[in-house]
C-alpha positions, 0 to 999 in steps of 0.5 A: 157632381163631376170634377169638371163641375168644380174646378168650373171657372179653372176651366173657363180660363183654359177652355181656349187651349182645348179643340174648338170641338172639345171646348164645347163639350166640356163647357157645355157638360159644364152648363148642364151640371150646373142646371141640375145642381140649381135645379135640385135646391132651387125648390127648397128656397124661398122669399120672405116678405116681412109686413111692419106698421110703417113705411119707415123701415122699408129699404130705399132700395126696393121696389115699393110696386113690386113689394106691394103686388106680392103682398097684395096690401097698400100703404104698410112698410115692408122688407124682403129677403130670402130663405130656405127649408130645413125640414119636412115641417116647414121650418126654413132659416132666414136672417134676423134682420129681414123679419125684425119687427114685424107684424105679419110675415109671409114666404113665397114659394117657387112658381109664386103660391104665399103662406103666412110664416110665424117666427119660431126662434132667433140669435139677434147676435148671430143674425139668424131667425126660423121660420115655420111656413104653413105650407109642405115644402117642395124641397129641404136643403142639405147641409154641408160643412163650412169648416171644409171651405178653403179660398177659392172652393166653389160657392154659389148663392140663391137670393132674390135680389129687389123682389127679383125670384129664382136668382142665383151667383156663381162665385167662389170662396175668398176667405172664412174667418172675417171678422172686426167688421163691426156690424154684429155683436158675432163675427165669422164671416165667409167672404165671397166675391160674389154680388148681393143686393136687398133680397137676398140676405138669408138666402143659403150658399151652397157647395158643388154637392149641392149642399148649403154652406153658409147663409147670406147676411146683411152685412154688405150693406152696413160694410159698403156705407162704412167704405163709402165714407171712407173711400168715397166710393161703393164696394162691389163684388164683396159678399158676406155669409154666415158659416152653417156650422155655426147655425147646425148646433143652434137648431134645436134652440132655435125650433124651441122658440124664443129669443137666443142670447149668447154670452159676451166677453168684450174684446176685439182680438187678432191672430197672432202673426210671426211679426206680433209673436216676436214683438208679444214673445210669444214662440209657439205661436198659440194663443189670439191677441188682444186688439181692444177691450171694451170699457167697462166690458166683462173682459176689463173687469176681469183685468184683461188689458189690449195687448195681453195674449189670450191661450185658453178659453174655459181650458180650452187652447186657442190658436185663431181668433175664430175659435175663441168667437165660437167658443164664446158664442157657446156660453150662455149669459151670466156664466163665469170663465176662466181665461188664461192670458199672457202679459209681458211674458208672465202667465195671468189667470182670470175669471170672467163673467159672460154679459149679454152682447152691447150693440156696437156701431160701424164708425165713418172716417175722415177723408185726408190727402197728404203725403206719405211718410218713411211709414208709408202713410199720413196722419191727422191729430183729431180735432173736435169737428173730426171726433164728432163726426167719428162719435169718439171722445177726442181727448182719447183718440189723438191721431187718424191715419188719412192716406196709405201709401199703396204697397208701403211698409204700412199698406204692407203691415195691414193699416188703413186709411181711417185707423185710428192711432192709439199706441205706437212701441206701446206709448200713448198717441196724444196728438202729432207732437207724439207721433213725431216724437216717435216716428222722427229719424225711422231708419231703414229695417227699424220696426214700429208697433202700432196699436189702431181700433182694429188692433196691433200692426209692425210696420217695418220701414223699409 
């Protein structure tokens, strides 16, 4: 793959710059150089058509005839994603919630010839599942390394988007690592500024060599009702996938059949940024820490508390929160850990028992408009008509921030409209007369730490 091929969109913007002749060519050898790259794995994606008992887990957002048609059956629930060929023997990879509860799964080749597809193996956690298609593929993709990505690397994704084949979305890398989204028990996600839509999760994404770097989730769909909720409108241009690296080492478990179950430590964590190592004492900057713990976690029992720093897993050192993600992953349910933590400046030692992962569910947020602060945002105290919109307990969670001053002090520490406020300098939030009592007479360059549901932020007023 030529260079012009990957700094492609860089050329975009300075094609005008060049002769009207030399434009030409070079968009042009451009074009051609991606046709060939889609050309040379385009044959090694499928559609995966999954045949339940009802009607009831069909997406309202596919086409029902179009689906109908390609099953050639009446009256059945149906889903449809995407996928690719692994191997000679017709394995492929989709996502585990394409293929979940069905009766008959069948893939659709390039050209439109379908096979029955049996599951082999699945990781619920991590939302992948195998496939074995009887049929020869007539293409396997190759996999590359998402370790290498970095923001602004090429990416392009395959998917066949409500029913529709072949289609392919040229985008770039945005960031690698996302994770607190609360929509799998597994969270190290690559973001793309890429579009996807029903059909497409479980189709690979791929890198200018033309070799597949993550796989396309159903992430999106959870993540843009949750920011609808909030926002009042709908996410576009976001997309979601799930890091290949993560998938390689899980091959050979995933062709041996049967279901993968990951252990589970029961913490939410953050990376340590230099305005938390300040506040946490922390100098060298290693170590992830602890946003939330999970009532009656194996963390809790362990003694883990929010706000202890995490610096070994198992021995192993930890310097961001996708490491420990994967090291967890690694372990099996049941095995025991040894975490090294620290905790108001004092080195704890403690030993975990790794659980099978609990479901965890997105939480819808309250919308608010009121005026922003020396903070630079609002807050509500909950009532008990909020919490139970939220599903919490309302006596543990007192205040909801309900507007965020766009680049203000809280806008700039990382807070959202929809936080919920537990802690603020490390004392409890119970309602409004706490946070007044906190917030009265903030001073310019004064520092607050506030701890919400998706972790700690300094908010520095200005």
């Amino acid at each position: 793959m030529k260079t012009y091929l990957m700094g492609g969109i860089f050329l975009l913007f300075f094609a005008a710059l060049l002769s009207p002749a030399d434009a030409s060519s070079t968009l042009t050898d451009m074009s051609r150089e991606m046709a060939d790259l889609v050309e040379r794995v385009g044959p090694a994606v499928i559609q995966v058509i999954a045949e339940r008992d009802s009607r009831t887990h069909m997406h309202p957002s596919l086409d029902e005839d179009m689906i109908k048609k390609l099953l050639d059956a009446e009256n059945r629930g149906t889903s449809a994603g995407s996928g690719f060929f692994v191997d000679e023997q017709g394995d492929l990879l989709t996502t585990a919630d394409v293929i979940s509860g069905a009766k008959r799964v069948v893939v659709i080749l390039r050209g439109g010839r379908k096979c029955d597809a049996e599951v082999k193996g699945i990781d619920r956690s991590l939302n992948i599942a195998m496939l074995k298609a009887d049929t020869t593929p007539p293409a396997v993709a190759k996999f590359g390394d998402s370790e290498s990505l970095k923001p602004g690397s090429l990416a392009i994704a395959f998917g066949n988007p409500y029913g529709l084949s072949e289609s392919v979305v040229w985008g770039v890398v945005a960031g690698r690592g996302r994770s607190g989204l609360g929509v799998r028990e597994i969270e190290n996600f690559i973001q793309l500024n890429a579009s996807i839509n029903p059909g497409d999760s479980g189709g690979p994404v791929i890198n200018a060599q033309g070799e597949v770097i993550g796989i396309l989730t159903a992430a999106l769909g959870n993540l843009d009702e949750q920011h609808r909720a909030r926002e009042g409108n709908s996410v576009h241009g976001i997309a979601f996938a799930i890091p290949i690296n993560q998938v390689k080492e899980l091959i050979p478990r995933l062709k041996a059949g049967g279901e993968i179950e990951h252990g589970w430590l029961g913490v939410g964590v953050q990376e340590l940024t230099p305005a938390l190592q300040t506040e946490f004492g922390i100098s060298d900057g290693k170590g992830v820490l602890v946003a939330t713990v999970v009532e009656s976690g194996p963390a809790q029992r362990a003694g883990v508390r929010e706000g202890d720093v995490i610096r070994s897993f198992g021995g192993v050192p930890l310097k961001d929160p996708r490491e420990l993600v994967d090291l967890v992953s690694k372990r099996t349910v049941g095995e025991k850990v040894v975490l090294s933590v620290v905790r108001d400046g004092k080195e704890r030692i403690l030993e975990v028992e790794l659980v099978k992962p609990a479901a965890r569910a997105g939480v819808p947020v309250e919308r608010v408009a009121e005026a922003a602060g020396d903070l630079g945002l609002s807050v509500q105290e909950v009532t008990p008509e909020i919490a139970a919109r939220l599903g919490i307990e309302g006596e543990r969670y007192g205040i909801v921030v309900t507007d965020v001053q766009p680049g203000g002090p809280a806008s700039r520490a990382g807070v959202r409209k929809g936080d919920l406020v537990y802690e603020m300098n490390r004392k409890r939030i119970e309602g409004l007369n706490d946070w007044s009592t906190l917030t009265s007479g903030a001073k310019a360059g004064q520092k607050f730490l506030v701890r919400t549901q998706r972790g700690f932020f300094v908010i520095k007023v200005e």
